[in-house]
N, C-alpha and C positions, 0 to 999 in steps of 0.2 A: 840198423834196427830202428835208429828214429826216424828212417825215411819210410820204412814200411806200417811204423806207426800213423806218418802223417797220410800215410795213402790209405790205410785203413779207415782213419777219421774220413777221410771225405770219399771214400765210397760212401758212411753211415750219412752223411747229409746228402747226398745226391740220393739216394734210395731210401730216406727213413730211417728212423731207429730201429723199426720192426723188422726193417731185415737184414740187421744187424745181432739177432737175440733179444729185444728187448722185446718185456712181455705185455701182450695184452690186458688191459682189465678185467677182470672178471665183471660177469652181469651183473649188475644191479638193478635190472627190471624186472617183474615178474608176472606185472599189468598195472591197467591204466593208473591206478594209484599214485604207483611209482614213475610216471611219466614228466609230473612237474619237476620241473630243474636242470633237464636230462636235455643231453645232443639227439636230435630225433631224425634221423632220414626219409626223405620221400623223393617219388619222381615229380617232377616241378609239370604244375598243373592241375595232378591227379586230386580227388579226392580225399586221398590220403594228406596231402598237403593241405588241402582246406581243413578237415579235422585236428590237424598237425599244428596249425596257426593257430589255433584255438589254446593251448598250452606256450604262446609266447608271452600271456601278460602274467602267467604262472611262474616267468624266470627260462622258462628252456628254449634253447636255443635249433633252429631247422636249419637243417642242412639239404639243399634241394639240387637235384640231378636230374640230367635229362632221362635219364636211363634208370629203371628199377634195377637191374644187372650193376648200376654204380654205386647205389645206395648200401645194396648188399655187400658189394668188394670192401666198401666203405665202414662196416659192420665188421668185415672182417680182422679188419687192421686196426680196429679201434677208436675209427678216428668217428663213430658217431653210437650211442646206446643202445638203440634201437633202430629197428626202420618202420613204419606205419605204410603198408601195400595191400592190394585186394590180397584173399583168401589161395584163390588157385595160382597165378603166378608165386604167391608164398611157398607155395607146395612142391610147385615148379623145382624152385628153389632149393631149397630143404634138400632136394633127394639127390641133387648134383653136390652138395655141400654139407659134409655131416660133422661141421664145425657149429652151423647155426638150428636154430626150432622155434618152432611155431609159439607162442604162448595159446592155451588153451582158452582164454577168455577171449568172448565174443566183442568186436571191436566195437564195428559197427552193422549193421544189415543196409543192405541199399538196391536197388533197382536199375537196371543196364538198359539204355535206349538207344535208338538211333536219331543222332541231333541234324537237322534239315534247316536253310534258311528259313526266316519267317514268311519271305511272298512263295514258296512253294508247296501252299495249302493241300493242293490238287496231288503230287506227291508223298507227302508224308500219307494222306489219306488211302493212297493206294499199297503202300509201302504195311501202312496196318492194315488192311486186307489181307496182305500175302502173307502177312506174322501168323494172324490166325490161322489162315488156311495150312501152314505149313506145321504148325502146331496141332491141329486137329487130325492131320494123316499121318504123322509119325514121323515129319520128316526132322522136325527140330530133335524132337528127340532121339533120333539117329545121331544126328552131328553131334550131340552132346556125348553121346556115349563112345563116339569114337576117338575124342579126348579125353572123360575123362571117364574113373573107372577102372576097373581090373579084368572085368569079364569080356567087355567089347571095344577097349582100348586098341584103336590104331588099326580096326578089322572091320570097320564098316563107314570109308569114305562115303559123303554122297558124289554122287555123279549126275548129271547132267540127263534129264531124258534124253532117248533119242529121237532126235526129228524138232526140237527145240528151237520156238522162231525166236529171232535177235532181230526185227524187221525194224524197232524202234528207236535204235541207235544205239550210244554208248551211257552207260553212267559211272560217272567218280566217285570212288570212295577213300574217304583220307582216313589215314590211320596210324596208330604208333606202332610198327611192327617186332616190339620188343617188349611185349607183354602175353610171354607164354602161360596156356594152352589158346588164348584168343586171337591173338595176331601173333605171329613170328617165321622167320626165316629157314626153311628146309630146303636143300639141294635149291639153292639160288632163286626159292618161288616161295612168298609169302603164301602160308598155310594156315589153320586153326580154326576155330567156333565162329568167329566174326567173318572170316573170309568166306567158308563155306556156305556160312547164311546169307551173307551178300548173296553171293552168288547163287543158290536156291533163291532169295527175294527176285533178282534181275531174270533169271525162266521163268517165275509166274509172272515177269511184265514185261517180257520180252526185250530187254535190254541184254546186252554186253556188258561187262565189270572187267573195269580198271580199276589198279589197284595203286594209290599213290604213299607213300611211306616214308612221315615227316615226325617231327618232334610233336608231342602231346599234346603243349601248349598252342601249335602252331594249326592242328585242326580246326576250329570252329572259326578262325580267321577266315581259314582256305574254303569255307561253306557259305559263307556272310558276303565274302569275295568275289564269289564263281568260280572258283578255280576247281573245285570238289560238289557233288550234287551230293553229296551227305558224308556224313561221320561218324566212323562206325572202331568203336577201340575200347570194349569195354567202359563205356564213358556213363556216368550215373547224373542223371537227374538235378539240378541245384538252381536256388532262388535265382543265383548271380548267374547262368548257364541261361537261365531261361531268357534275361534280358537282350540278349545277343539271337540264341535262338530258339525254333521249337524243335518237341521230340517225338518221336513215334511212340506207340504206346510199348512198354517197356516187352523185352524178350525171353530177360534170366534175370533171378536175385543173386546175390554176391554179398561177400562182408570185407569190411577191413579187417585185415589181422595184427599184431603185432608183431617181429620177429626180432630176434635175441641170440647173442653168443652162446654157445652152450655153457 
C-alpha cells in the first residue's frame, strides 16, 4: 500500500495537481475592473500582450506564450485568470472548449494591417491599391464571409482567376499560423482571411505567395531582415510597431477580448 501511495504522489508532481483531482478556481474575472492583480495570459507579442503590460504596475502578473492555443490550455488548468486575445480566434476557441466564455465587455477595438519594411515604399503603395480594389468588387468581403458567419461559412473559398499572370516573381509573407479564422493549419496547407487575401493582393500584382510560418514575435524581424516582403497575421497598428516598420492601410477592425473559466 505505501508503495502505491508513493507512486501515486509522483505521478501528481510529474502531471500536476490538476490531474490528480484537484480543483480549479473559479473566475474571478468578470471584466477589465477585475483585471488588476490577476495572472493574465497572452500570446507573446500580440497586442494583447501590450495592453496586458499595461496592468503590471497595477500588481498583476503576465504570463506570455507563443501560442494563443497555450494561453487558453493554460486558462484551462488554472494556472493563469484570464487570457487577453483578438475577438475571432476567442471565438475560435469558445466553440471547441465549452469550459471557457467570452466576457461580454468590449476590450479593446483596433485595426489589422499589413506591416512592410520602411525602404519598400513602392510596395506598400501598391499593396493599398489592391486593398481597395478588392474591397470595392466584393472580393474581401467574400473571404470574410467564408470564415466567418453562419450563412456563408466555409461555401465560398476565393479562387484564383483563371489565366492569372505571376510574370513578377515571388513574394513572402511571414505569418503566425495559429491564430484561427486568419492564419491556421488545414490538411497540411495554411488557410484563412490573411492567406486568402494575400493571395487575392499577389493576382492583382502578379506575384506568387509563399507562405512562411514563424512565431508572432519573430515577424517584423523577418520584414526588416529580407527574409519576408511583408507581414501579414492579424497584426494591429502600434506606436512601437511603427518604429521598426510601416503598414499598409488597414483591411479589417478587430477587438481584444477577454476570456475566462466558466
Amino acid at each position: 500500500m505505501k508503495k502505491l501511495l508513493v507512486g501515486a504522489l509522483a505521478v501528481c508532481l510529474t502531471l500536476g495537481l490538476a490531474a490528480c483531482g484537484s480543483k480549479v478556481a473559479e473566475n474571478s474575472v468578470f471584466g477589465s475592473d477585475d483585471l488588476p492583480g490577476k495572472t493574465i495570459g497572452v500570446q507573446l507579442g500580440t497586442t494583447g500582450d501590450i495592453y496586458a503590460s499595461d496592468y503590471e504596475a497595477e500588481g498583476s502578473t503576465i504570463e506570455r506564450y507563443n501560442k494563443g492555443a497555450d494561453a487558453i490550455q493554460a486558462l484551462k488548468q488554472g494556472k493563469v485568470d484570464c487570457v487577453i486575445i483578438d475577438e475571432q480566434p476567442a471565438i475560435a476557441f469558445a466553440a471547441k472548449n465549452d469550459d471557457i466564455t467570452i466576457i461580454e465587455e468590449e476590450f479593446t477595438v483596433e485595426d489589422y494591417a499589413i506591416c512592410l519594411d520602411k525602404s519598400n515604399s513602392e510596395l506598400t503603395a501598391e499593396i493599398n491599391g489592391a486593398i481597395a480594389d478588392l474591397k470595392a468588387d466584393g472580393t474581401f468581403d467574400q473571404i470574410i464571409a467564408n470564415y466567418i458567419g453562419d450563412d456563408t461559412k466555409g461555401t465560398c473559398p476565393y479562387e484564383s482567376p483563371e489565366g492569372t499572370d505571376r510574370s513578377r516573381g515571388t513574394l513572402v509573407m511571414a505569418t503566425n499560423a495559429a491564430f484561427e479564422p486568419y492564419e491556421y493549419y488545414k490538411d497540411q496547407r495554411i488557410v484563412g482571411i490573411d492567406a486568402e487575401l494575400a493571395l487575392a493582393i499577389c493576382d492583382k500584382l502578379g506575384y506568387e505567395l509563399s507562405i512562411e510560418d514563424m512565431e508572432f514575435d519573430s515577424i517584423i524581424n523577418a520584414v526588416t531582415s529580407g527574409k519576408a516582403d511583408f507581414g501579414m497575421a492579424g497584426m494591429t497598428v502600434t506606436e512601437d510597431r511603427l518604429k521598426s516598420v510601416d503598414f499598409s492601410d488597414p483591411y479589417t477592425t478587430s477587438k481584444q477580448v477577454i476570456v475566462v473559466r466558466k
